[in-house]
C-alpha positions in Angstrom: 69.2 -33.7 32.4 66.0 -35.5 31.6 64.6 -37.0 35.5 63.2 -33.3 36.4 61.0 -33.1 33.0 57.4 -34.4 32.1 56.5 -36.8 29.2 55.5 -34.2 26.8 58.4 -32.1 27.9 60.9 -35.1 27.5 59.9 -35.7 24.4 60.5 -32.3 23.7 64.3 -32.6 24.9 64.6 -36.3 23.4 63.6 -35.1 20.2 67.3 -34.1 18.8 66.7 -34.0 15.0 64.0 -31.5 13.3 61.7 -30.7 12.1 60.2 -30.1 15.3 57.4 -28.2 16.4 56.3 -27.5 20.1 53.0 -25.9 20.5 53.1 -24.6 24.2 50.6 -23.5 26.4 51.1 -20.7 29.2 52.9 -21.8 32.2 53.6 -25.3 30.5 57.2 -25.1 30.7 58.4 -24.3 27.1 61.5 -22.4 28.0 62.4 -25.0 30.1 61.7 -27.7 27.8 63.9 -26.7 24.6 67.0 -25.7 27.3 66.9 -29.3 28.3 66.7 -29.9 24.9 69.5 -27.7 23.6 71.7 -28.9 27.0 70.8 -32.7 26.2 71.8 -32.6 22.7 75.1 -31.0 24.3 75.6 -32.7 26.8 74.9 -36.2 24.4 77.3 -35.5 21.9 74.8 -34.6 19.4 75.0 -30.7 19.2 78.3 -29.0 18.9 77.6 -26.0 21.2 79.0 -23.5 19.0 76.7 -25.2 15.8 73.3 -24.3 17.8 71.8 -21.0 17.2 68.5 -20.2 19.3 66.6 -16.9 18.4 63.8 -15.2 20.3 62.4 -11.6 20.3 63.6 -9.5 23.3 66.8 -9.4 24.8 65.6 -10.2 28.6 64.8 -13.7 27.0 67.6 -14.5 25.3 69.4 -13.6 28.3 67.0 -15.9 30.4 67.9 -18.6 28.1 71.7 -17.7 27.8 71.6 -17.8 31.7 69.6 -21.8 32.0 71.9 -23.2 29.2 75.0 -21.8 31.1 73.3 -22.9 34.4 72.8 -26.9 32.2 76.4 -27.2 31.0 76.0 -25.7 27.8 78.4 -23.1 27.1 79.0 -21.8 23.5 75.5 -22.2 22.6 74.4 -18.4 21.1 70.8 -17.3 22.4 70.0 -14.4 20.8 67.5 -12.2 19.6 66.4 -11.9 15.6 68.0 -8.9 15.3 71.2 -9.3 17.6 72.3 -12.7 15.3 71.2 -10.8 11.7 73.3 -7.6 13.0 76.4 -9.8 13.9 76.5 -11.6 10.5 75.6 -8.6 8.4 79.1 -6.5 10.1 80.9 -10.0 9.2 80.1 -10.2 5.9 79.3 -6.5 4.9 83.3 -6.4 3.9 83.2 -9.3 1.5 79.7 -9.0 0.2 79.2 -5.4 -0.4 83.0 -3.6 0.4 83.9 -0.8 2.8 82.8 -0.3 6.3 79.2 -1.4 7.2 76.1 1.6 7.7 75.8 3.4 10.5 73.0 1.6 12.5 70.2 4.1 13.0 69.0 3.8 16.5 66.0 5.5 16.8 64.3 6.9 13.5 61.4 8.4 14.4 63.3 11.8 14.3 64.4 10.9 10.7 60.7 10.3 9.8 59.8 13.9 11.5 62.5 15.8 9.1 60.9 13.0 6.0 57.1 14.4 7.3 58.2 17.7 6.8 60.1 17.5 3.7 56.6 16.2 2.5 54.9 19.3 3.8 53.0 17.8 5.9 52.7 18.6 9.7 52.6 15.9 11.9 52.1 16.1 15.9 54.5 13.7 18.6 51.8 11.2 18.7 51.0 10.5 14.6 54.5 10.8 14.7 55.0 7.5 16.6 52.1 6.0 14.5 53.5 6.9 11.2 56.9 5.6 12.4 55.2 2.3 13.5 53.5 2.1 10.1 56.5 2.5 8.4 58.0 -0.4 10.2 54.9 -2.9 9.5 55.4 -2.1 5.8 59.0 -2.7 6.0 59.0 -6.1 8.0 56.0 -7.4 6.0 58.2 -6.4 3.3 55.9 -3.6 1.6 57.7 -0.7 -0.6 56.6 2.6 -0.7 54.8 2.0 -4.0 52.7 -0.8 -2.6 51.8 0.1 0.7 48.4 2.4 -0.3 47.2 -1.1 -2.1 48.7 -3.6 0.5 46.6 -1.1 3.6 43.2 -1.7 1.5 44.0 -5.4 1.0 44.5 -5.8 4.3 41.6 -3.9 5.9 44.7 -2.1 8.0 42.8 0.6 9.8 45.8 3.3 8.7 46.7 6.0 10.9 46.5 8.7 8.1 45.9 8.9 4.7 48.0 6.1 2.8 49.3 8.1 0.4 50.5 10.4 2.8 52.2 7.7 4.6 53.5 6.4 1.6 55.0 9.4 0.5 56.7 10.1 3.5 58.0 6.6 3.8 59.7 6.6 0.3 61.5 10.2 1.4 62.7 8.3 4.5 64.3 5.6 2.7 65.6 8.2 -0.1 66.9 9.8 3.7 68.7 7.0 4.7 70.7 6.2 1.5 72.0 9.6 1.5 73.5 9.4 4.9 74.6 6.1 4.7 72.5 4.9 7.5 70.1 1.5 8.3 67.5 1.3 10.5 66.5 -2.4 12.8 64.6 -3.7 9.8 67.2 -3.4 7.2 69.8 -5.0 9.3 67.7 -8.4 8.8 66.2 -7.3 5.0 70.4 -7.1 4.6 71.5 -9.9 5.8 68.5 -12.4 4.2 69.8 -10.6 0.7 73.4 -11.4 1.2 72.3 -15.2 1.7 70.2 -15.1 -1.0 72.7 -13.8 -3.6 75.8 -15.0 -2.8 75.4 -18.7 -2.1 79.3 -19.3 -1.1 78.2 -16.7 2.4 74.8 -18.7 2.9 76.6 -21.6 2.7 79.4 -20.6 5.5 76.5 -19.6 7.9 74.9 -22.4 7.1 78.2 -24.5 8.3 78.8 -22.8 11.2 74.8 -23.3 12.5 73.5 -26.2 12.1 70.7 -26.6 14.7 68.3 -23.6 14.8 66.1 -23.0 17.9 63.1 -20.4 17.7 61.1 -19.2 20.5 57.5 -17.6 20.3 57.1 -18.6 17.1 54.0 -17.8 16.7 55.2 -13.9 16.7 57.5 -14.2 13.6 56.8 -11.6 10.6 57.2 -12.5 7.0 61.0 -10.9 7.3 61.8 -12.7 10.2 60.7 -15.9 8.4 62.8 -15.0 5.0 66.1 -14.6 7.2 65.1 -18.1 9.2 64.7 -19.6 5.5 68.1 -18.3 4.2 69.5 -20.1 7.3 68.6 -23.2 7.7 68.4 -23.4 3.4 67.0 -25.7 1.3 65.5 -28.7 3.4 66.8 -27.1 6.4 63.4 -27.9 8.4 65.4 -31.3 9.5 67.7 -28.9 11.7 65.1 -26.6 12.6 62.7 -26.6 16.2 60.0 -23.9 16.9 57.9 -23.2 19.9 55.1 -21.3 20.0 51.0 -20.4 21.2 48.4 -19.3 18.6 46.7 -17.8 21.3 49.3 -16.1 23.0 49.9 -13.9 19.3 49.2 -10.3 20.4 51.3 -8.2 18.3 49.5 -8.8 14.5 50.0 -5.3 14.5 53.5 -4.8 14.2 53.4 -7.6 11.0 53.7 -10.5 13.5 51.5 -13.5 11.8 50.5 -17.1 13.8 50.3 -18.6 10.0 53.9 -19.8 9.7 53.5 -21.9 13.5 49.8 -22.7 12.7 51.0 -24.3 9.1 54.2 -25.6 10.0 53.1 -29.3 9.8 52.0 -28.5 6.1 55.2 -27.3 5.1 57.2 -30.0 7.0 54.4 -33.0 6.8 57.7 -35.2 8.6 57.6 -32.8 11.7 57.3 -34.0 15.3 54.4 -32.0 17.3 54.7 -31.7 20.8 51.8 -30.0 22.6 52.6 -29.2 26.1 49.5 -28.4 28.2 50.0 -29.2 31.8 50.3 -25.8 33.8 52.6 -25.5 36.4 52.2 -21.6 37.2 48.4 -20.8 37.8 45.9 -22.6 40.1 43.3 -24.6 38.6 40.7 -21.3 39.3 43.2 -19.1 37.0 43.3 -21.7 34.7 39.8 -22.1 34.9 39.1 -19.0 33.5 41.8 -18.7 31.0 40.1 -21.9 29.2 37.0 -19.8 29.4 38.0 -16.8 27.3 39.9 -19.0 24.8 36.3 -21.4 24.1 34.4 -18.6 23.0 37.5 -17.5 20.9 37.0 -17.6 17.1 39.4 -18.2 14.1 42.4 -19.8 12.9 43.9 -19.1 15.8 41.2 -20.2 18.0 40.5 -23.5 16.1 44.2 -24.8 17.4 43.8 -23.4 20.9 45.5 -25.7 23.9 42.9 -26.5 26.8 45.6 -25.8 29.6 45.4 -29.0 32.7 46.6 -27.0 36.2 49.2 -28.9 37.8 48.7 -26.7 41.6 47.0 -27.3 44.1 43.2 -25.1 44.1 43.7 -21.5 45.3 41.1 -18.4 45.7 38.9 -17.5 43.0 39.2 -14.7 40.4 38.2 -11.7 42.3 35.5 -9.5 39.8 34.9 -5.9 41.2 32.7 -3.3 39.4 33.3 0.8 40.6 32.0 3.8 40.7 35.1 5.9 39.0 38.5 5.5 38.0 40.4 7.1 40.9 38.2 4.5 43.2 39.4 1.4 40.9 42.9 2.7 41.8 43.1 3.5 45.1 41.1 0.3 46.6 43.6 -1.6 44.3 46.6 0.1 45.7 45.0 -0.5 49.4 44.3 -4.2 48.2 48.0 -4.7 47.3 49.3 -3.0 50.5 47.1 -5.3 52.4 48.2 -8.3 50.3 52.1 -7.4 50.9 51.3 -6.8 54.6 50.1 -10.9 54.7 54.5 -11.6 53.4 53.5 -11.6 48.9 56.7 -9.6 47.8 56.1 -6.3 46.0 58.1 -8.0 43.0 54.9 -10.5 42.8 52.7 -8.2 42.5 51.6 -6.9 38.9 49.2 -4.3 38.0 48.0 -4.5 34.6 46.7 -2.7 31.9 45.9 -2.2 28.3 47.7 1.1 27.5 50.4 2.4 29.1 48.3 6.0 29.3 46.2 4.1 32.5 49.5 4.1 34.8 49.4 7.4 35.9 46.4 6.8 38.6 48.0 3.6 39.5 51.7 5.1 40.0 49.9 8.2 42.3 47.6 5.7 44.2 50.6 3.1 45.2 52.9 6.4 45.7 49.9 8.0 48.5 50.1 4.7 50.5 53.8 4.3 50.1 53.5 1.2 48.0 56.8 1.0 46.0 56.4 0.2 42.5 58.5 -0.4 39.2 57.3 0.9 35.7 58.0 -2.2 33.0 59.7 -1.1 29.9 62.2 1.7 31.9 66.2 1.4 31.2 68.3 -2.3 31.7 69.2 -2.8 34.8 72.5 -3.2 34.4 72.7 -0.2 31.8 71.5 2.5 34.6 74.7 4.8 36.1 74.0 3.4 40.0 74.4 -0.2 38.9 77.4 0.3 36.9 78.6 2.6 39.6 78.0 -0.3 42.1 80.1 -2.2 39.8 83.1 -0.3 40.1 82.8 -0.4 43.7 82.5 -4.1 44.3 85.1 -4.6 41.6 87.4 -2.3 43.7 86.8 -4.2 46.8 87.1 -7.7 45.8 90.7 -6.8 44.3 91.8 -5.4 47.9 93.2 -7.5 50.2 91.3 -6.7 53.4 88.6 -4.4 54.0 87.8 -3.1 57.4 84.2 -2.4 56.8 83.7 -5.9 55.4 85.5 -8.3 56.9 83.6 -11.0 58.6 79.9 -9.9 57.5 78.3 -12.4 55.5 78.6 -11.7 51.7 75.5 -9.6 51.5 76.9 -8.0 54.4 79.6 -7.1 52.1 78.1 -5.6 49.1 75.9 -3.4 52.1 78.9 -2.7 53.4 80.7 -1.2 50.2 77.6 0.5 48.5 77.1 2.1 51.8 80.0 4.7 51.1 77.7 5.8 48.3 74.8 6.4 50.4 73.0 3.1 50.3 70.9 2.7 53.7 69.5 -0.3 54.7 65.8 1.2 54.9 63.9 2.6 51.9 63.7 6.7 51.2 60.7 8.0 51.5 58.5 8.3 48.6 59.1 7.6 44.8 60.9 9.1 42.1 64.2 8.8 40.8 65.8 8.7 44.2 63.6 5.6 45.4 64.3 4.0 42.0 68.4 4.4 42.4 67.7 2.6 46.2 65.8 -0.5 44.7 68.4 -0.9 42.0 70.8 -1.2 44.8 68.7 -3.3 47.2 68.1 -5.7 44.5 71.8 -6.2 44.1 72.5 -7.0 47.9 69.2 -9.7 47.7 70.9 -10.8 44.7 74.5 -11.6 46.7 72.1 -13.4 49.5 70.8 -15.2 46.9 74.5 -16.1 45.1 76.0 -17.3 48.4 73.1 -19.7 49.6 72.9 -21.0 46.4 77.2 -21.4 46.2 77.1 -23.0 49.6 74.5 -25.4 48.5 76.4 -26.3 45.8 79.9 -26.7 47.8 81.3 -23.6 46.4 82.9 -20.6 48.2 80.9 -17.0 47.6 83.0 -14.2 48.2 82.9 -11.1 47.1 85.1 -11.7 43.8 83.1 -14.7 43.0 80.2 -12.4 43.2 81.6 -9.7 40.8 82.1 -12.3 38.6 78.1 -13.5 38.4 77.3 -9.9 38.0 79.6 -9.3 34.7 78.3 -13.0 34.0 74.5 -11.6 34.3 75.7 -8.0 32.5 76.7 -9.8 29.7 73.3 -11.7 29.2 71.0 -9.1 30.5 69.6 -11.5 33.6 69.1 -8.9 35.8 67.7 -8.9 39.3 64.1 -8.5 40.3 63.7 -4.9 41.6 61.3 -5.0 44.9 58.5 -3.4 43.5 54.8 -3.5 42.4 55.3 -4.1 38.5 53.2 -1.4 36.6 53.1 -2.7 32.5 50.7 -2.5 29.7 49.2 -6.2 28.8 51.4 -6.3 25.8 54.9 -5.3 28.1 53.6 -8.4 30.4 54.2 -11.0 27.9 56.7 -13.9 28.8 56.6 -12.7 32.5 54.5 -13.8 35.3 53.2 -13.2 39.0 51.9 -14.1 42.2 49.2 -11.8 42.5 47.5 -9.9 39.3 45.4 -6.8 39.5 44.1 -6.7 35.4 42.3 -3.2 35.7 40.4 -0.8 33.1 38.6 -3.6 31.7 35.8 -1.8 30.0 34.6 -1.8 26.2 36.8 0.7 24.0 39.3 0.2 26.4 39.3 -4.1 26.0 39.2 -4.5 23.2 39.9 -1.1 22.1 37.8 1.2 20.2 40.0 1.0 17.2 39.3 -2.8 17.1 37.1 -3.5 13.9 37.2 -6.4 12.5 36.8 -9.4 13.7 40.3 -10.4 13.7 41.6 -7.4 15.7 38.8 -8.1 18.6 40.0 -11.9 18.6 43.1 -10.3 18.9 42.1 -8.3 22.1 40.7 -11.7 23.6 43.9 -13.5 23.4 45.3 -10.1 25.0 43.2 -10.4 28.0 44.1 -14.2 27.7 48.0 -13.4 28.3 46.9 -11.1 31.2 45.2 -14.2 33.4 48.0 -16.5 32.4 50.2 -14.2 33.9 49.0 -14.9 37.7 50.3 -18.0 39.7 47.7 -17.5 42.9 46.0 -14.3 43.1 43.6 -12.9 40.3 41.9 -9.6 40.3 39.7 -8.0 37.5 38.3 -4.9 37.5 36.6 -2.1 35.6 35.1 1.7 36.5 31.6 2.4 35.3 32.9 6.3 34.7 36.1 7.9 34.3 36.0 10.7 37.1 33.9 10.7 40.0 30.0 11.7 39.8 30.8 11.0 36.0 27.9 9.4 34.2 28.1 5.9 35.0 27.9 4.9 30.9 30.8 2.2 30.9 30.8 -1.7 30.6 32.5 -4.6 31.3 34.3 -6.4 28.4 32.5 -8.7 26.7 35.3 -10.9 26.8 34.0 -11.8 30.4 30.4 -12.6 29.7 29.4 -15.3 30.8 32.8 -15.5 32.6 32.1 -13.5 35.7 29.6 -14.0 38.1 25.9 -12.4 37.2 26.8 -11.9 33.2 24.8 -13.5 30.7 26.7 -15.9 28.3 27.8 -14.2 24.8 25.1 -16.3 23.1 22.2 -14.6 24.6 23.2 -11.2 23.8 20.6 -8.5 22.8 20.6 -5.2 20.9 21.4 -3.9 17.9 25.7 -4.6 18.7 24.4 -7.7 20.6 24.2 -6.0 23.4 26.3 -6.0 26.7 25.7 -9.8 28.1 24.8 -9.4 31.7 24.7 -7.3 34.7 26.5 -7.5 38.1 23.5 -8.8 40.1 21.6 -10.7 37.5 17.8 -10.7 38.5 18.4 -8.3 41.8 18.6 -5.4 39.1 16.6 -3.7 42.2 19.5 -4.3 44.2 21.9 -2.6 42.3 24.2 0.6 44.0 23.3 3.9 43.9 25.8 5.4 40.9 27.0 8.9 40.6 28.3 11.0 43.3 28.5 9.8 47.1 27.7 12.1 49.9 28.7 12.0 53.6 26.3 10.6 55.5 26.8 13.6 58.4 27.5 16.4 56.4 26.6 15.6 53.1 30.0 16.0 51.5 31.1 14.7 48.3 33.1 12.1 48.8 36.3 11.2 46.4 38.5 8.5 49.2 37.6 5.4 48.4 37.2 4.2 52.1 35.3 7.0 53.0 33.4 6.7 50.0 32.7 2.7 50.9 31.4 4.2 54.5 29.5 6.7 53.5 30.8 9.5 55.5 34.2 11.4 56.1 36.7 10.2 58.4 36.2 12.6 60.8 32.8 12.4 61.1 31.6 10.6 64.0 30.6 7.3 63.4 27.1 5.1 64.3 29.2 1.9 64.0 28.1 -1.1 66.4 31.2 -2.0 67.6 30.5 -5.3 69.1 28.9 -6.5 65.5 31.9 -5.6 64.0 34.2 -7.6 66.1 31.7 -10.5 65.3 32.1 -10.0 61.6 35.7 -9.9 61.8 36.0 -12.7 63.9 33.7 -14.9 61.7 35.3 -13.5 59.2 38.9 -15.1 60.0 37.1 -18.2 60.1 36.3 -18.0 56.4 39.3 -17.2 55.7 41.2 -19.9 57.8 38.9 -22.4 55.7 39.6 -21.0 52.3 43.5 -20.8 53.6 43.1 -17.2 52.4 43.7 -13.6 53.3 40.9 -12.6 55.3 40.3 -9.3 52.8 39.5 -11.8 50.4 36.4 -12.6 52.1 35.7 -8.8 53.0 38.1 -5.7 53.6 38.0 -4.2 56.8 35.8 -0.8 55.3 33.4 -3.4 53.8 33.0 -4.5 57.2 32.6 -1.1 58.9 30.4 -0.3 56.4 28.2 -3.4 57.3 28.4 -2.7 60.6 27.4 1.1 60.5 24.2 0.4 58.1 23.0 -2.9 59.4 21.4 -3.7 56.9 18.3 -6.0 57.4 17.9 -7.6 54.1 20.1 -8.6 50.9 19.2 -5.7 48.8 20.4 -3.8 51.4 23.5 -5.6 51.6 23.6 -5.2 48.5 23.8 -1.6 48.4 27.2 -1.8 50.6 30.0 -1.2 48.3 32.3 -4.5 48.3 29.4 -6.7 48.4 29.3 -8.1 44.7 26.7 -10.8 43.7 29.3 -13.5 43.9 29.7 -12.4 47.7 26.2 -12.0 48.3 25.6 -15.2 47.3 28.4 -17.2 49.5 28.3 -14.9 52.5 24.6 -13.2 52.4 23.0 -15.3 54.5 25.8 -15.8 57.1 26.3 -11.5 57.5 22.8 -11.0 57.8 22.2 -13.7 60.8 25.1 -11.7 62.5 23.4 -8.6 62.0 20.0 -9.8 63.5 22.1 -10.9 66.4 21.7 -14.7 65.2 25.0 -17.4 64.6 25.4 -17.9 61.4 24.7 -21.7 60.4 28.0 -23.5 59.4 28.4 -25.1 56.1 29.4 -29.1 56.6 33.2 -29.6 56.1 32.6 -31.5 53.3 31.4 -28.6 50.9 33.8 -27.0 49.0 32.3 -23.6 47.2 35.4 -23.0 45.1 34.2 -23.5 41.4 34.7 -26.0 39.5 38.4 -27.3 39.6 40.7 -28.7 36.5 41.0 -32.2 36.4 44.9 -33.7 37.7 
């Protein structure tokens, strides 16, 4: 239980009696740290299993932590989610505390707030309508009434998305809605169930029996609610039963009422608490890391002041990628072509993520990725094992592993099997072509035949048969806590959706100001809040790291866009945030520093043949249609790509990490004689210029490049072991 875990994390597990608090950095383990400790203190004796109650905020992690205590030996032990554990207590006690059957959950309100808006005479469109419902619930779980919410939105500095009256108005109808029909919405099942505990002391103390060990994950995202309900129970003194685990810098949702104070002062309400910091980082390379340190030293704040300098724990890998374009449609489709050419080097589709701060910026991505027949998954769409195919599938096996024999799968392996069964439905072995719902209802079923590979190597490992009833019995198991399958797919999710979830290879796109931070960032809280946004979004890649931003939203658009300031000083060629200028403090930096002569031509690209404007983003790196003819030196090509290889064989990198194979046409048609007229090529950045300059423009006068002694490594600097 304890041989497999570090020294931070085995004090972690080790540490059976509260208070305890574990600050946690990204990619440090923290999941797998208070498992161990839930399954040690199990496993020991210590915990009753059915005495331990450990909370987080999304289902898909409690189910991840349902699925590692079942996986440790620690059955009974609930896992669930704020709002799952309040509900279940509030329909237990509802009876006895308050008398006849419980409310009506409401599951979706926003259509109740539409009917409140109009009883108010007021005329709200579908978007203020999701952003007077969202204000409604920040009043409600930062526990604001109707009256007080004009006076609490000043206080605050809240930039409101109407007038407050307005919204407070409409908000007391709503309520006034709810009583009348005898309905509760998601925040009064935990307002509820904290004022059951606190006036009737003989219930608090029965919950307080039955759980006597609380475990709370991403602490640092608790609202003042939240934190009344924890108080209630664990009770009076209750910190010495109590362990949190949380990241100051990893609190990005401030604006649904979610405040880092309660993690950041937990030692000052519970001065007998045992810290823990874990910092070592066992998901990114030390370059990934590198930079996440980076935005989080010129962080400011309370936050800031208690942020954990992350130690990578892997061995070095490629460096951030920065790429500046021309338009928005050529930031997505030379990503999408990236990816495919990523994929085509064996990186799964399901570790690939493209990311992005709202969800509005899919669209160009979904249609770039669907052109090149990349498949890709939307985060945030239906459970997996809620959606009709999967439970359909379920049927099916079920029905199988009840007969006695089956013709079709007798004898095949147990993927074999499940192929075998969900082929009668129309499953195929090879993907449909294109995207849409029928490509969606194929992954769903190709991830559940990986999945039965998966289940038998891992039964036979472990001595254990894997047949197909044994299978149908992990599934319910997974069902039941929500673990679902990774669907083969590019991942397509706003920052915020990407939280708790990480990848091989990251593509963080859009990364302009008003779009990072946002326009509607103000004050200086909300733009540290952006920061740590952007911070989550880096920590989210194992290997591969990509940032990118469009100088103008369509093409031959006026190129008025920059880079975040979050990466000045950061990426290669930008001033640091100190030496900013102007009367915002400017925009630190440019691309290509000094060579400000060297810069690209912006606005719209014309073929070089027949002067067309040019929108496809290879065509557009050549300078020229496809069907053009082309003045390309062939045999300087083939050098390029063969001393391109070499790079890449030393860097133990895909060769399009060095250059993709238009930058390379493109060289090789425009032979360019010097480096501002390399530097005009698009896919020749400064950083590039810089490493490879010299060696491109030998081969283009004909010349060997000279070779760098082995000895040099030109990877950055690198986090200590």
């Amino acid at each position: 239980m304890l041989a497999g875990l570090d020294p931070e994390q085995r004090a972690v597990a080790t540490a059976l009696h509260g208070p305890v608090c574990v600050l946690a950095g990204a990619g440090t383990g923290k999941t797998r740290a208070i498992t161990h400790r839930i399954a040690y203190g199990v496993r020991s004796g210590v915990y009753q299993p059915q005495q331990v109650l450990a909370v987080t905020f999304t289902a898909r992690a409690a189910g991840e932590m349902r699925g590692r205590l079942r996986q440790l030996g620690a059955d009974g032990v609930q896992a669930r989610t704020f709002h799952a554990a309040a509900l279940r207590q509030l329909q237990y006690f509802w009876p006895r505390a308050v008398g006849g059957p419980v409310p009506q959950l409401l599951e979706r309100k926003i259509q109740l707030v539409a009917e409140s808006a109009g009883r108010c005479g007021l005329r709200v469109q579908r978007t203020e309508l999701r952003d007077l419902t969202a204000e409604i619930e920040w009043a409600k779980v930062t526990q604001i009434g109707p009256d007080d919410y004009p006076a609490a939105v000043q206080k605050s500095g809240r930039d409101a998305p109407r007038d407050p009256a307005e919204t407070a108005q409409v908000y007391r109808v709503y309520e006034e809605a709810k009583s009348r029909r005898g309905v509760i919405d998601f925040e009064d099942v935990l307002l509820l169930t904290a004022a059951i505990l606190e006036d009737r002391p003989d219930i608090a103390d029965q919950v307080r029996a039955q759980y006597r060990h609380f475990t709370v994950d991403e602490y640092q995202d608790v609202s003042p609610l939240q934190q009344r309900l924890l108080d209630q129970w664990t009770g009076p003194g209750g910190g010495a039963s109590l362990c949190v685990v949380g990241d100051a810098s990893q609190t990005i949702y401030s604006f649904t009422g979610a405040t880092p104070d309660y993690l950041l002062n937990f030692r000052s309400r519970h001065p007998e608490a045992t810290v823990v910091k874990l910092v070592r980082d066992y998901r990114s390379t030390p370059q990934v890391v590198h930079l996440a340190n980076g935005l989080l030293a010129q962080a400011r704040g309370e936050a800031a002041r208690h942020r954990l300098e992350l130690v990578s724990q892997r061995e070095a890998g490629p460096e951030p990628g920065y790429t500046e374009y021309e338009d928005e449609p050529t930031e997505a489709e030379t990503t999408a072509r990236r990816i495919k050419d990523l994929l085509a080097t064996g990186v799964r589709a399901s570790e690939v993520a493209v990311l992005f701060r709202t969800n509005g910026q899919s669209e160009v991505y979904e249609q770039a990725l669907a052109d090149l027949g990349v498949p890709y998954q939307l985060k945030g769409a239906e459970r997996f094992f809620e959606r009709p195919e999967v439970r359909d599938a379920g049927v099916l096996l079920r029905g199988a592993a009840r007969a006695a024999a089956d013709p079709l799968t007798d004898g095949a392996d147990l993927a074999g099997q499940v192929r075998a069964v969900l082929a009668s439905r129309g499953f195929t072995p090879e993907p449909p072509a294109g995207s849409g719902a029928v490509r969606d209802r194929w992954e769903s079923l190709a991830a559940l035949v990986r999945l039965a590979g998966e289940f038998e190597r891992t039964r036979t490992a472990e001595g254990l048969g894997a047949d197909l009833a044994a299978y149908v019995a992990e599934l319910d198991a997974r069902a039941a806590a929500q673990h679902a399958p990774a669907v083969e797919g590019v991942t397509l999710a706003s920052l915020h959706a990407a939280k708790g979830l990480e990848w091989d290879a990251v593509y963080l796109v859009g990364l302009t100001e008003g779009t990072l931070p946002i326009i509607y960032a103000k004050t200086d809280e909300q733009v540290e809040e952006e920061r740590r946004l952007l911070y989550v979004g880096v920590t989210r890649a194992r290997k591969h790291l990509s940032l990118s931003w469009a100088l103008s939203r369509s093409p031959g658009g006026r190129a008025s866009r920059k880079p975040t300031r979050f990466l000045d000083g950061l990426r290669p060629g930008s001033a640091a945030p100190g030496t900013r200028t102007g009367a915002r403090g400017g925009r630190g930096g440019v691309e290509f520093g000094e060579r400000a002569a060297g810069r690209k031509v912006r606005g719209p690209v014309k073929c070089r043949v027949c002067e067309r404007v040019l929108t496809d983003a290879v065509e557009r790196k050549l300078r020229r249609c496809e069907n053009c003819p082309s003045t390309m030196d062939e045999a300087l090509y083939e050098r390029l790509r063969e001393w391109r290889a070499g790079q890449a064989r030393k860097q133990g990198a895909p060769a399009y990490v060095v250059f993709t194979d238009a930058t390379l046409m493109a060289i090789a048609e425009d032979v360019p004689a010097s480096r501002q007229e390399l530097a005009q090529i698009s896919g020749v950045g400064a950083m590039k210029l810089d490493k490879y300059g010299a060696a491109v423009l030998s081969l283009c006068a004909g010349e060997e490049p000279e070779e760098e002694p082995d000895d040099v490594v030109d990877d950055g600097p690198v986090e200590p072991a």
